[in-house]
C-alpha positions in Angstrom: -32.7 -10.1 11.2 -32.8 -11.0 15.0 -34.7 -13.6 14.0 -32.4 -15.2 11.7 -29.6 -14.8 14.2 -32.1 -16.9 17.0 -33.0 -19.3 14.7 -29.2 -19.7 13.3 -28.3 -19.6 17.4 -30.7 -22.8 18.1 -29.6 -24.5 15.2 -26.3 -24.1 16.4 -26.8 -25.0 19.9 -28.7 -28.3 18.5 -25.8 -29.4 16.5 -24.0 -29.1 19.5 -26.3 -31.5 21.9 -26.5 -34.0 18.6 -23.0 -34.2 18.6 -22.8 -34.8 22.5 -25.5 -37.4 22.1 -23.1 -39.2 19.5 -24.7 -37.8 16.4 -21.3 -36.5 14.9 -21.3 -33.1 12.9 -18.7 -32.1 10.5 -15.8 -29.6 10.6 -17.3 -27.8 7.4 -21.1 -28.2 8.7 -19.6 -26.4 12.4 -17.2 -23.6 10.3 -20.5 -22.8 8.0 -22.6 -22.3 11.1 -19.9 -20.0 12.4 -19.4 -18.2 9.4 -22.7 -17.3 9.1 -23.3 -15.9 12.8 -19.7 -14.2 11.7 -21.4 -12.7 8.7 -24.6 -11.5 10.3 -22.4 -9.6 13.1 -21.1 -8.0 10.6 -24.0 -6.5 9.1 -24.3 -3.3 10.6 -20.9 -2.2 10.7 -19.3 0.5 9.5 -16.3 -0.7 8.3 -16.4 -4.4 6.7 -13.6 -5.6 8.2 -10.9 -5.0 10.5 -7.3 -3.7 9.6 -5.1 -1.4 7.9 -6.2 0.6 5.5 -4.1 2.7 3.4 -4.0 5.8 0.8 -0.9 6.7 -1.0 0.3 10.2 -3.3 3.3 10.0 -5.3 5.5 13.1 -5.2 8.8 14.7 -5.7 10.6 16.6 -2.9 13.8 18.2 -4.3 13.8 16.8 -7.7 13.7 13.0 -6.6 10.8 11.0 -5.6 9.0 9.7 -2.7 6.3 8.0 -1.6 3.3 9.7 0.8 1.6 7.3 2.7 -1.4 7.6 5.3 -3.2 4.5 7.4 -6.1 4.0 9.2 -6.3 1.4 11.9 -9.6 -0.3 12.0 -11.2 -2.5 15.5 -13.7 -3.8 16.5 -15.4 -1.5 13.6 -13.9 2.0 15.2 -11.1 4.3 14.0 -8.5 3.4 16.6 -4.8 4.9 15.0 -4.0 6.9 11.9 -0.4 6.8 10.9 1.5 9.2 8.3 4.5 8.6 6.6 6.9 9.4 3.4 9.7 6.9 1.7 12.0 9.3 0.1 14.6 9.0 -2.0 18.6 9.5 -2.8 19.6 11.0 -6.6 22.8 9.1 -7.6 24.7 10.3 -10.7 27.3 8.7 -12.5 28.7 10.8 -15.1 26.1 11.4 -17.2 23.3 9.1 -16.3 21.0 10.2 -13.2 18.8 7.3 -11.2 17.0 7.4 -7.9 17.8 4.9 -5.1 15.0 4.5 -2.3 15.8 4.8 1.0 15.9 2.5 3.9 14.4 4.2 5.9 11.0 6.2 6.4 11.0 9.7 7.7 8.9 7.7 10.7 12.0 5.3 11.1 14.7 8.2 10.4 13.0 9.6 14.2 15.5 12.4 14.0 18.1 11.7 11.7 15.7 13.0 9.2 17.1 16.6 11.0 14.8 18.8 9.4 16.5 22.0 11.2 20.2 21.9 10.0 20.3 25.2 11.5 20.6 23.7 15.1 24.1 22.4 14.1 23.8 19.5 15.8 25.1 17.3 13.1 28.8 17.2 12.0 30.1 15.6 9.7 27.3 12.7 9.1 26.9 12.1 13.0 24.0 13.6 15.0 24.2 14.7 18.8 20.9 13.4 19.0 20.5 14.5 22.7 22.1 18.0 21.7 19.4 18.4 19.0 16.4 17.1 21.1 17.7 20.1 23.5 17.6 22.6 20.4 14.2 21.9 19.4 13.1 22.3 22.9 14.6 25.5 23.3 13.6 26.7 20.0 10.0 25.7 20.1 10.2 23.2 17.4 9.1 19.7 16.7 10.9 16.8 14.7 8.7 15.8 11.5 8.2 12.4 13.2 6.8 14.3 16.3 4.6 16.9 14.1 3.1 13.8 12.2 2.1 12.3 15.7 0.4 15.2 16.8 -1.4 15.5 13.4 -2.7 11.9 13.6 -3.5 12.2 17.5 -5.6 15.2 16.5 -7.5 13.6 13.5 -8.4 11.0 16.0 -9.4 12.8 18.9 -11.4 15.1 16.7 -11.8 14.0 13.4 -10.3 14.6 10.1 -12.7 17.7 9.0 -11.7 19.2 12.0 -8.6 20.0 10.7 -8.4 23.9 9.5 -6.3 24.4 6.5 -5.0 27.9 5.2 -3.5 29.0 1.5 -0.1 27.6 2.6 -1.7 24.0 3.0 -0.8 24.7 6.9 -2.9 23.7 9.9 -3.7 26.4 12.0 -5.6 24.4 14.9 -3.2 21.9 15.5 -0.7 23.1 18.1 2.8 22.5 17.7 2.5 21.6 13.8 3.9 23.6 11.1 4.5 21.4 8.3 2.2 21.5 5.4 -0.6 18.9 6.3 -2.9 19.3 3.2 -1.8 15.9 1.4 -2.2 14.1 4.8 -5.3 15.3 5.1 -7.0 14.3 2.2 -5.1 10.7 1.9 -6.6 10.3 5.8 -10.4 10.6 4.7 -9.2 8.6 1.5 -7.7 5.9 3.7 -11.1 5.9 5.4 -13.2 5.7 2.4 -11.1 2.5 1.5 -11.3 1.0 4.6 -15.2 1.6 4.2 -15.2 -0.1 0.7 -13.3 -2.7 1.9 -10.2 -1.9 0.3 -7.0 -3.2 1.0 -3.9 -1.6 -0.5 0.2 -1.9 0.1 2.5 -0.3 -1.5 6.8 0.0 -2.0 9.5 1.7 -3.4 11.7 0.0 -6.3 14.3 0.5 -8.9 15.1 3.9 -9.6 11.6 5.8 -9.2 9.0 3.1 -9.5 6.5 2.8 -7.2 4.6 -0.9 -7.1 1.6 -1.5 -5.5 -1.0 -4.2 -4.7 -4.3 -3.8 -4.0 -7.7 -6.7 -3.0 -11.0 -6.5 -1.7 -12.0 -8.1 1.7 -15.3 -8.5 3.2 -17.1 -9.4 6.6 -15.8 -12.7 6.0 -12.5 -11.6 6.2 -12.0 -13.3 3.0 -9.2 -11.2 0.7 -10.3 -11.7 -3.3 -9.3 -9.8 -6.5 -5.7 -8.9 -6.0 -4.5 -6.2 -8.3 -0.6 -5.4 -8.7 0.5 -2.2 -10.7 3.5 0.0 -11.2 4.0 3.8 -11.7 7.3 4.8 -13.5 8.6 8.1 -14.1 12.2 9.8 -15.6 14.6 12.1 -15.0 14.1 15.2 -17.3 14.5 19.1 -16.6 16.5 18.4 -13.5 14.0 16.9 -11.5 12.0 13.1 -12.1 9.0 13.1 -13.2 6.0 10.6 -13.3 4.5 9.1 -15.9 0.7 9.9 -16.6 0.0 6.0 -16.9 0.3 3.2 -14.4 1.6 -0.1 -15.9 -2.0 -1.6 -15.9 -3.6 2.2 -17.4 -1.1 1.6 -20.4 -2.1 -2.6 -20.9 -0.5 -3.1 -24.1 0.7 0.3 -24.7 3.2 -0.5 -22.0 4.6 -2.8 -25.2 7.4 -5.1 -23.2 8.3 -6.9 -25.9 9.5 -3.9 -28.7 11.3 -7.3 -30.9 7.6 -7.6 -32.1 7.8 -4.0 -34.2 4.5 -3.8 -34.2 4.7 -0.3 -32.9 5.8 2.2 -35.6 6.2 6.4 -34.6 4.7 6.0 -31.9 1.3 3.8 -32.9 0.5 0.5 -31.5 -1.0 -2.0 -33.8 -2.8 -3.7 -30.8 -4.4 -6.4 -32.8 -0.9 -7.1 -34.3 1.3 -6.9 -31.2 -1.8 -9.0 -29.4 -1.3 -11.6 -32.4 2.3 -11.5 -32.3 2.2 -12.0 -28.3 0.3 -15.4 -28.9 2.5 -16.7 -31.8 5.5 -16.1 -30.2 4.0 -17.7 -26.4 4.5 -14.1 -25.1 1.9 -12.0 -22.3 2.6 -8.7 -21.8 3.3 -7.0 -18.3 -0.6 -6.8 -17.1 -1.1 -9.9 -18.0 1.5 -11.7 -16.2 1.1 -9.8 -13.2 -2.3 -10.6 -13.3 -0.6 -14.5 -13.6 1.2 -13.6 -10.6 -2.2 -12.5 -8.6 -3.6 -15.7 -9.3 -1.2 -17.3 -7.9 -0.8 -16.1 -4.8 -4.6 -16.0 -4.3 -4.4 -19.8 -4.6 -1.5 -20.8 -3.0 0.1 -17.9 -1.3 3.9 -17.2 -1.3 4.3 -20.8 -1.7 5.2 -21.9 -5.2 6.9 -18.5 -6.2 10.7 -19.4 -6.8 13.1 -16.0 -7.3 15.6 -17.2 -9.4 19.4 -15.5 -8.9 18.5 -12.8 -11.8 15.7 -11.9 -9.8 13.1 -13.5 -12.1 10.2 -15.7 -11.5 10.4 -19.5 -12.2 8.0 -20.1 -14.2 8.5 -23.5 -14.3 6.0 -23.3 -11.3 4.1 -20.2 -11.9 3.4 -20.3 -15.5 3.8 -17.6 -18.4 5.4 -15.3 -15.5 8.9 -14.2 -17.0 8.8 -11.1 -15.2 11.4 -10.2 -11.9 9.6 -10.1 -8.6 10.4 -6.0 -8.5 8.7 -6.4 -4.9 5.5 -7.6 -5.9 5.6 -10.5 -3.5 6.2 -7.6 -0.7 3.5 -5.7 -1.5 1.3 -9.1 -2.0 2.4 -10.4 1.2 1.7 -7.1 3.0 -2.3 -7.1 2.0 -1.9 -10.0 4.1 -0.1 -8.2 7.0 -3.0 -5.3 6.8 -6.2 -7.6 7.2 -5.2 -8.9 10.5 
C-alpha cells in the first residue's frame, strides 16, 4: 500500500516538473491523480466519508405523529457531535374529519416553548415568561427537553453510546440531570453510526397530514453520492389516535395501486400483471416508479430541471413520466446533499 501511494506520489510530482518544463498535463489527467491519492487516504478509515449521518423512528406522542430523529457528525474520520431531535405534530378537526398538520418547529428549535412543565405556570394565555420559567426549572431541579437532549448527546460522546445504562422505564440512570426516557435515542444513535459506517446517507421530513418522506444514497471515499432512494410512510386516524401503515410506499410497489381507474384490483387482490399491462397502455408508472424517475434526475442534473408547477406537481415536460407533486422530495433530496459536506 505505501508503495502504491510513493509511486502514485512520484508520478504526481513528475507531472508536475513536465508541466513546468512546457509539457502540458490535463485537468482530468491532474483531478485522476488526485482522486486517487484521495482514495488511498481513505482506505483505512473508519467511516467512509465525512458528514451527517442520520437514523430516524416514527412514532405517535398523544395520538398524533412525529418524527424521532438522531445524527452523527462525522471529521476527519472521528465522531465529533451527536444531535437528537423530534418533529411533532398538531391534530386539526373539522367536524368530522380529523388530519395532522406538522409543526414548524422542532422540539430543538421550540428551546423552551416546548414547556414540558406546565406546572411552573409560567405560561398564560399562549405567552411564556421565558426568564420566569428558566428561574422555575432552576429552583426545581429540572431541565428543559432541549437541555436534557444536550446532556444526553454530550454524554454519548464523551463516553460512548454503550455507556449509557438503561432501566425498565427506558430511563438513564448514569446521566445526571436526565430524566426523559432515552431508550429510542439510544438505539437510533448506534444506528446512525452503523450508517455512517456503511456509508449511508439519509434525510428525512414531515408532510401532509402524517406522512413521513424520506430520501436515502450511498457515498463513498470519493465523496461521490450514488443510488438515491425516496420513499413515504403513511398512516390514518383510527381508534382515536393515527396510526402507521405496515408498508412504506416502495414496500407496497404496485400494491400502493395510484391509479384505482385501472380496476384491476377487485376485494382487495391486485392483478399485478393486469394493473402492470394497464399501466403501459394507458402511458401510466406507478408511485415507485416515478420517484425512482425523480432520483434519476436529480442524480444527473441536480435541482436544476425540476419545475413545481402552481398545483404543486412536477413538470414533466422536463422530467419525464413524473406526474407526481413534489410532497418535499426535492427537500429531502437536496438535504443528502447538505449532510455529505
Amino acid at each position: 500500500m505505501c508503495k502504491k501511494i510513493i509511486i502514485l506520489i512520484v508520478l504526481l510530482i513528475g507531472l508536475v516538473l513536465l508541466n513546468g518544463c512546457g509539457d502540458k498535463i490535463t485537468k482530468e489527467e491532474y483531478d485522476e491523480i488526485i482522486a486517487e491519492l484521495e482514495a488511498l487516504k481513505g482506505l483505512n478509515r473508519t467511516f467512509p466519508a465525512d458528514g451527517y449521518f442520520t437514523a430516524f423512528q416514527p412514532s405517535v406522542s398523544s395520538g398524533a405523529p412525529e418524527i424521532i430523529t438522531v445524527s452523527v457528525r462525522i471529521k476527519n474520520d472521528a465522531i465529533v457531535e451527536f444531535f437528537i431531535d423530534t418533529l411533532q405534530s398538531t391534530k386539526i378537526v373539522e367536524g368530522e374529519t380529523v388530519s395532522f398538520k406538522f409543526n414548524w418547529k422542532t422540539k430543538k428549535q421550540l428551546g423552551y416553548e416546548y414547556y414540558m412543565f406546565p406546572q411552573s405556570g409560567k405560561m398564560v394565555n399562549g405567552e411564556l415568561d421565558v426568564e420566569g420559567y428558566k428561574q422555575w426549572l432552576s429552583e426545581n431541579n429540572k431541565k428543559e427537553w432541549f437541555e436534557q437532549a444536550n446532556l444526553l448527546e454530550q454524554f454519548m460522546l464523551r463516553e460512548g453510546i454503550d455507556k449509557v445504562t438503561i432501566d425498565e422505564n427506558n430511563k438513564a440512570t448514569n446521566v445526571s440531570g436526565v430524566t426523559i426516557a432515552v431508550k429510542t435515542y439510544v438505539d437510533l444513535a448506534k444506528k446512525a453510526v452503523e450508517m455512517a459506517k456503511a456509508g449511508k446517507l439519509l434525510a428525512v421530513s414531515g408532510y401532509g397530514s402524517g406522512d413521513i418522506v424520506w430520501a436515502t444514497a450511498d457515498i463513498n471515499r470519493f465523496k461521490t453520492i450514488s443510488n438515491y432512494k425516496l420513499d413515504t410512510l403513511q398512516g390514518k386516524y383510527q381508534n382515536g389516535t393515527f396510526v402507521y401503515n405496515e408498508k412504506s410506499k416502495q414496500e407496497l410497489g404496485y400494491e400502493y395501486y395510484m391509479f384505482p381507474q385501472s380496476g384491476k384490483k377487485v376485494e382487495g387482490v391486485l392483478d399485478v400483471e393486469g394493473y402492470k399491462e394497464w399501466l403501459r397502455a394507458n402511458n401510466k408508472k406507478e408511485w415507485f416508479e416515478q420517484a425512482d424517475l425523480i432520483c434519476h434526475e436529480f442524480a444527473k442534473n441536480g435541482s436544476y430541471n425540476f419545475v413545481i408547477k402552481s398545483d404543486g406537481k412536477i413538470d414533466n415536460a422536463l422530467v419525464s413520466g413524473v406526474t407526481i407533486g413534489d410532497n418535499n422530495y426535492l427537500k429531502v433530496l437536496n438535504q443528502l446533499l447538505a449532510n455529505a459536506k
